[in-house]
C-alpha positions in Angstrom: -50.6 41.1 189.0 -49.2 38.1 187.3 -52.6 35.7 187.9 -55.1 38.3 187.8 -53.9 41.8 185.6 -51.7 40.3 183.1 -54.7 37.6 182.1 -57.0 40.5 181.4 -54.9 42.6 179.5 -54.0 39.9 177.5 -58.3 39.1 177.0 -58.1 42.8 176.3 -60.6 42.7 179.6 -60.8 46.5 180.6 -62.5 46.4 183.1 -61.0 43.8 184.7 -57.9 44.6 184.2 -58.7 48.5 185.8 -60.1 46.9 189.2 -56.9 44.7 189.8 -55.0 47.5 188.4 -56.6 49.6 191.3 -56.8 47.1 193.9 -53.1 46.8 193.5 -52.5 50.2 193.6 -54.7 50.8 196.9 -52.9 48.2 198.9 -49.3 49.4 197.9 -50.5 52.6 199.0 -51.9 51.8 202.6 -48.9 49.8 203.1 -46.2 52.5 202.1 -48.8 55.2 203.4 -46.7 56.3 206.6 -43.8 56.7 205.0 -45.2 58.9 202.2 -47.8 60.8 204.2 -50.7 59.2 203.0 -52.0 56.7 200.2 -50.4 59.2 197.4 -47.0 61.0 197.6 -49.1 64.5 196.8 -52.1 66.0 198.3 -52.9 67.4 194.8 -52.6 64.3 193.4 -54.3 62.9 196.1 -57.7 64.9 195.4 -57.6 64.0 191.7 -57.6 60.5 192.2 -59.8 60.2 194.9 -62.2 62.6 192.8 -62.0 60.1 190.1 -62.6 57.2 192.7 -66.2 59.0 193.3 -66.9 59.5 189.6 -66.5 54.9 189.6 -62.8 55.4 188.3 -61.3 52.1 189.1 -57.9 52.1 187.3 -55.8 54.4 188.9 -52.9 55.2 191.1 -49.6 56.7 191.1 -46.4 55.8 189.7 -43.6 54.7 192.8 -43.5 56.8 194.6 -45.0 59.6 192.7 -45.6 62.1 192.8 -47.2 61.1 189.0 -50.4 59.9 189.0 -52.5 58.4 186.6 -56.3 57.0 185.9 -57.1 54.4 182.7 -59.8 55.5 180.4 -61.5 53.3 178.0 -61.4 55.5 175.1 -60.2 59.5 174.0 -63.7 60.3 174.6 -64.0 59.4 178.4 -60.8 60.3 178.7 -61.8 63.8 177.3 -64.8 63.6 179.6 -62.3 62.7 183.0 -60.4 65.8 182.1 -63.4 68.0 181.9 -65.2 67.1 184.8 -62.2 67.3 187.1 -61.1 70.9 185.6 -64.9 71.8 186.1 -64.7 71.0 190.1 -61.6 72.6 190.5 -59.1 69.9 191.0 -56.2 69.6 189.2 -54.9 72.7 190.1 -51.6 73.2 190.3 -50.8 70.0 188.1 -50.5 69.0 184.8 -53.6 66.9 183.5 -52.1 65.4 180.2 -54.5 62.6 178.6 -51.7 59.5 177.0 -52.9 57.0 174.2 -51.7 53.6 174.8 -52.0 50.8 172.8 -55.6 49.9 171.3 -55.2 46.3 170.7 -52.9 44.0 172.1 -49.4 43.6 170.1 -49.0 41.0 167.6 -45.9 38.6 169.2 -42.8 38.3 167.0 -43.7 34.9 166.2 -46.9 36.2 163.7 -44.5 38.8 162.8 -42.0 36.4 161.1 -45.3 34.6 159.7 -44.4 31.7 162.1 -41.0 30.8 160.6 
């Protein structure tokens, strides 16, 4: 996380920072996997990811041990476009798909803030 995640979202690297993002996530889930049934807490879940997985999704997993789970778009757009196609094959059901705006640029430290002071 620290030498390879941290570095690209600090080079506001997307893609980058959505494969270590998901390589991180896929090992903590095969390693917790028999004590949660599986690489995901929820079945559901489960079938949402790994139907983004197959669309090239990279940045994705769930949060501790779930059962949230959640996928990194690069824009409202694709975001808008990962929503549609999973509702359109059926998965989802049962959950709540909400799409979340995060930052859009990386924050300014407090330093600049103060105008270097």
């Amino acid at each position: 996380m620290v030498e390879r995640a941290l570095p690209a979202l600090a080079a506001l690297d997307f893609a980058s920072f959505c494969a270590e993002v998901g390589h991180l996530q896929a090992r903590m889930g095969a390693y917790f996997a028999s004590l949660q049934g599986g690489i995901f807490t929820s079945p559901r879940v489960a079938a949402v990811l790994e139907g983004l997985r197959a669309d090239g999704v990279t940045g994705l997993g769930q949060s501790s041990w779930g059962p949230t789970g959640f996928a990194f778009a690069a824009s409202e757009h694709e975001g808008q476009e990962m929503l549609s196609a999973l509702r359109q094959r059926g998965l989802g059901a049962g959950l709540r798909l909400v799409l979340a705006r995060g930052a859009t640029k990386a924050p300014r430290s407090p330093s600049a803030e103060r105008g270097n002071r």
